[in-house]
N, C-alpha and C positions, 0 to 999 in steps of 0.2 A: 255417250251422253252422260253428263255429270247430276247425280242427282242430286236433290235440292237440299240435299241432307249433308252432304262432301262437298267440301272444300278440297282447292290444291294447297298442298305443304307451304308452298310459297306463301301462304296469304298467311302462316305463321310467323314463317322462318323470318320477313322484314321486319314485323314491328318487335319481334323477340332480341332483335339484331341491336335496331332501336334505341332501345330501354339497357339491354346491358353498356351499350356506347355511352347512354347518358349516365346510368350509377356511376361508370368508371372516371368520367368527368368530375361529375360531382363527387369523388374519393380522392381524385388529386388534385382540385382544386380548395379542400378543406383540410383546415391550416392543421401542423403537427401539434401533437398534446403536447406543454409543457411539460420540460424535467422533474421530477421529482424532488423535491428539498426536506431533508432531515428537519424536521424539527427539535429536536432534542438530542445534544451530543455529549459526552463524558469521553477523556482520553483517559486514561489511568497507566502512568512507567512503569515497569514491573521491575524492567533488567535496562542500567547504564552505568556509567564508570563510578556514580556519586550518591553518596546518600546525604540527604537533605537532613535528616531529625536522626533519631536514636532507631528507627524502623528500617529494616530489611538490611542488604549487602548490598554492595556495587561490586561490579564485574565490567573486564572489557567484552562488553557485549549490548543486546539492546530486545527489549519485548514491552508490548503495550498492549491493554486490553480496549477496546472500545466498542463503547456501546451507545446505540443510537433509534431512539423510537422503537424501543424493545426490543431490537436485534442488538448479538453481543458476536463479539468474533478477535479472535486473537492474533495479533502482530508479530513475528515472530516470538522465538523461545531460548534464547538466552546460550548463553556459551558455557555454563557448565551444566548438570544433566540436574539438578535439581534446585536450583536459584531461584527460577522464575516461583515454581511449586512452593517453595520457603518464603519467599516472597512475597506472594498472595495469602498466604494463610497469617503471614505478620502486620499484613494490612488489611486483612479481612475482605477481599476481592474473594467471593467465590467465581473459582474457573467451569465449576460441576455441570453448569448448564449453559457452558461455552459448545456450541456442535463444530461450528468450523475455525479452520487457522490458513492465515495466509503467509506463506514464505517468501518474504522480498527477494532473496537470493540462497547458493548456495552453500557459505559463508560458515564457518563452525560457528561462530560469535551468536549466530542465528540461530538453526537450526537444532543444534547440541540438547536442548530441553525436552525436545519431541515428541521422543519415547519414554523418559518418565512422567511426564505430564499426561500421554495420552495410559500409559499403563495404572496409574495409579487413582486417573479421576474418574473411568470409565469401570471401576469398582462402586462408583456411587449411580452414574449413568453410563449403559453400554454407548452411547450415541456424543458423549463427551469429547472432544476434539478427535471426532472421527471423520472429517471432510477437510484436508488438507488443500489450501488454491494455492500454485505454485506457475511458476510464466516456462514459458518452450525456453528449453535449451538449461535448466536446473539439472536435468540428470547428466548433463551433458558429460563426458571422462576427461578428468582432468588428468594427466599422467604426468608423470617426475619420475628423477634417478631413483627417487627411496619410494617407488608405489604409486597407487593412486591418491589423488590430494581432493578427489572429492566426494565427503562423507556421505551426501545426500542418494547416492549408489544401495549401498547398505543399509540405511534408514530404510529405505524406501521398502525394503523385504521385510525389516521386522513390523512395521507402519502395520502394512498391510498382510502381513499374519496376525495382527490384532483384529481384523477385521476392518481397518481403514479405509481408504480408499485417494488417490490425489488424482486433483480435477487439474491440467496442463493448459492455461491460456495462452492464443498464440495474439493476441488484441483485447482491446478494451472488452470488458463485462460487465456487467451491476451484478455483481453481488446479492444485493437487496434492498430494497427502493431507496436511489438516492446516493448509493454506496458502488463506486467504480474500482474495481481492476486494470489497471494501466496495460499490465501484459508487457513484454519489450516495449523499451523507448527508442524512436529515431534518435538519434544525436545528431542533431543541428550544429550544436556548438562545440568546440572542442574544448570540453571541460574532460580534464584527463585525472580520475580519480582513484589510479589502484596501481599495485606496484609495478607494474607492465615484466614481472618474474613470471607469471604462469601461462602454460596454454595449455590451449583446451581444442577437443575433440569436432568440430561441426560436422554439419553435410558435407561443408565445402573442404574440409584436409584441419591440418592441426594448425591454429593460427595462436598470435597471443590472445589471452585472457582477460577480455574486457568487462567480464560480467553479462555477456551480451544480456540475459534474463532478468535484469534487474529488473525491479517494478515496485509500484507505491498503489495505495489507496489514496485514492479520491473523494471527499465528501461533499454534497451539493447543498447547502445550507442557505438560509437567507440572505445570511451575513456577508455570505461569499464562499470559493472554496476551500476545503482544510485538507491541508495533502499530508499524509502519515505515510513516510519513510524510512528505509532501515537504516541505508550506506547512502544511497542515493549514487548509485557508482553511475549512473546515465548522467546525471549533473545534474544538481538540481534546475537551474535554469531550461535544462534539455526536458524537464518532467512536468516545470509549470508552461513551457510553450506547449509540449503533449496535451497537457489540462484545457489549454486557452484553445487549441484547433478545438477541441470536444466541448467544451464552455464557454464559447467566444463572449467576449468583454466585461466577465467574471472577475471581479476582483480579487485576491489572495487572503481570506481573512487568519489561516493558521498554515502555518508549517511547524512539526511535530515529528521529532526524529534526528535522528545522526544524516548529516549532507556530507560528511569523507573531506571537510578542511584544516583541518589538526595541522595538516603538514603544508596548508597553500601559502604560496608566497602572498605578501603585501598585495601587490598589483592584479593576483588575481582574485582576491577578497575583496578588494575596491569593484573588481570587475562585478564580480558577483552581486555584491551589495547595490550597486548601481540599477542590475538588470531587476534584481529584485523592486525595488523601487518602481519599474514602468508595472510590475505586476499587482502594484497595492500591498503589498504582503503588509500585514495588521499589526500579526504576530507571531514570532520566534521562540519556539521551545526548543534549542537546539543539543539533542542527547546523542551518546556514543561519542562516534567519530567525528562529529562535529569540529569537537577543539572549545579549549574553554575560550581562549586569545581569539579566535575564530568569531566565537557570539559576539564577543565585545566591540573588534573591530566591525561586524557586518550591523550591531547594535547604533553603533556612531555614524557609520557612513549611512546608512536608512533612514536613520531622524528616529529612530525607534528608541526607546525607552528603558528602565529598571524592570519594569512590568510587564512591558510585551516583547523585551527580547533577553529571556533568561538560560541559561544551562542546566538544562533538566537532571532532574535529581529520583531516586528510587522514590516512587509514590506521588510524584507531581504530577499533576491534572492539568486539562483543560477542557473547559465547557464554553458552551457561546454561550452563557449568558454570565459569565464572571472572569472569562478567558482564563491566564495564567496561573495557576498559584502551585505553590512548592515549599519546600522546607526551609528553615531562618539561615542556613548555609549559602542558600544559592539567591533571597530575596538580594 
């Protein structure tokens, strides 16, 4: 006999059953939160082939610092070991309370700065470009007749006997609100941007050298997105359809960086330009490997302008709320 005090389990277990069926409903029927959008963005060139004004050096190489609703975070670091460092202090960019860096690839043009930058600022802050974000397949061994061809091996021990540390994306991340890591890009298109001389080491055997690891930032802005890339060896078109699956119907309001067309023929600069165009693309800061002949033609075929598609210069900026500007060289 059941006393009047006891119940069976069962007269719990249903309506408990119940109520989590319904929360669970009511959680995926309630719609996802909107992305996050920067409000506030400053690109600043550190390190590219051109100097705009009397201020800093040009190098073939390429680094940006960028900062955005109070997060700061550095772009690569330049191809010789203290440029980007000379750099910044001749344009008064403090880097001291930069914490992390992200390595498009593994590229000496790149990377080269690293370890004086992380040795030297982390004298004022121990926390100073000590989070390095880099994409799978950076360490990858590049081997040649004459040695190993890639530095980022070696770095990567002294990095981190400073106390470093690198964080290895193998897919998209946010960074921090608003602020994406591509990670490897699919290549869609076959936009073919590097010498096809080296190979490199994978899971799968020694194949050539596409950069498989390339990767760019992503910023999520009102304006639209601003994509900051090094080389852009994935192509750029391969990195703004990356963007668009992740941002769908996102307009392109900045690209900011070397895209690797210095050397493209005509027809695929038309190409380019053209694809650019279905993306909105706003505006064109095209540094490094770009190609000066590159901006201009990809300038003309886009309907783009003096202003919004220039050849970045040491120290040239861009903000959403004034876009381009750079030194009377490159105006």
């Amino acid at each position: 006999m059941i006393s009047p005090f006891r119940f069976p389990a069962a007269c719990f277990v249903a309506p408990l059953l119940l109520l989590a069926s319904l929360l669970a409903a009511a959680q995926t029927d309630r719609p996802a939160a909107p992305p996050k959008q920067i409000q506030t963005l400053k690109v600043t060139v550190l390190s590219t082939m051109l100097v705009g004004d009397t201020t800093g050096a040009g190098e073939w190489g390429f680094s940006a610092v960028v900062e955005a609703d109070g997060h700061k975070v550095l772009v690569d670091t330049g191809a010789h070991p203290e440029t980007v460092l000379n750099n910044a202090r001749d344009l008064h960019v403090d880097l001291s309370d930069v914490h992390d860096v992200i390595l498009t690839h593994n590229h000496s043009d790149h990377v080269t700065g690293l370890l004086t930058l992380r040795r030297e600022l982390m004298k004022k802050d121990p926390a100073a470009l000590s989070t390095v974000h880099v994409s799978q397949g950076i360490f990858y061994s590049r081997p040649a007749a004459d040695g190993e061809h890639n530095s980022m091996i070696a770095i990567r021990k002294d990095f981190e006997a400073t106390g470093g540390k690198f964080i290895e994306h193998s897919g998209w991340t946010e960074v921090f609100p608003g602020a994406w890591l591509t990670g490897p890009v699919p290549r869609k298109y076959p936009e073919h941007n590097w010498s096809s001389l080296g190979k490199v080491q994978t899971p799968e055997g020694l194949v050539e050298d596409t950069i498989p690891e390339d990767q760019s930032l992503v910023l999520n802005t009102p304006q639209g997105l601003v994509v900051i890339t090094g080389c852009g060896h994935a192509g750029i078109i391969n990195i703004l359809t990356d963007a668009g699956s992740e941002f769908p119907n996102r307009a392109v309001y900045g690209v900011v960086g070397g895209i690797h067309l210095f050397a493209a023929s005509d027809q695929q600069l038309d190409w380019t330009a053209d694809e650019m165009k279905e993306f909105h693309v706003a505006n064109l800061l095209g540094a490094h490997c770009t190609g000066i002949e590159a901006v201009y033609r990809l300038r003309q075929r886009t309907g783009l302008s003096r202003k919004s598609a220039v050849v970045a210069t040491v120290g040239s900026t861009f903000t959403l709320s004034e876009g381009i500007t750079t030194g009377p060289l490159a105006k």
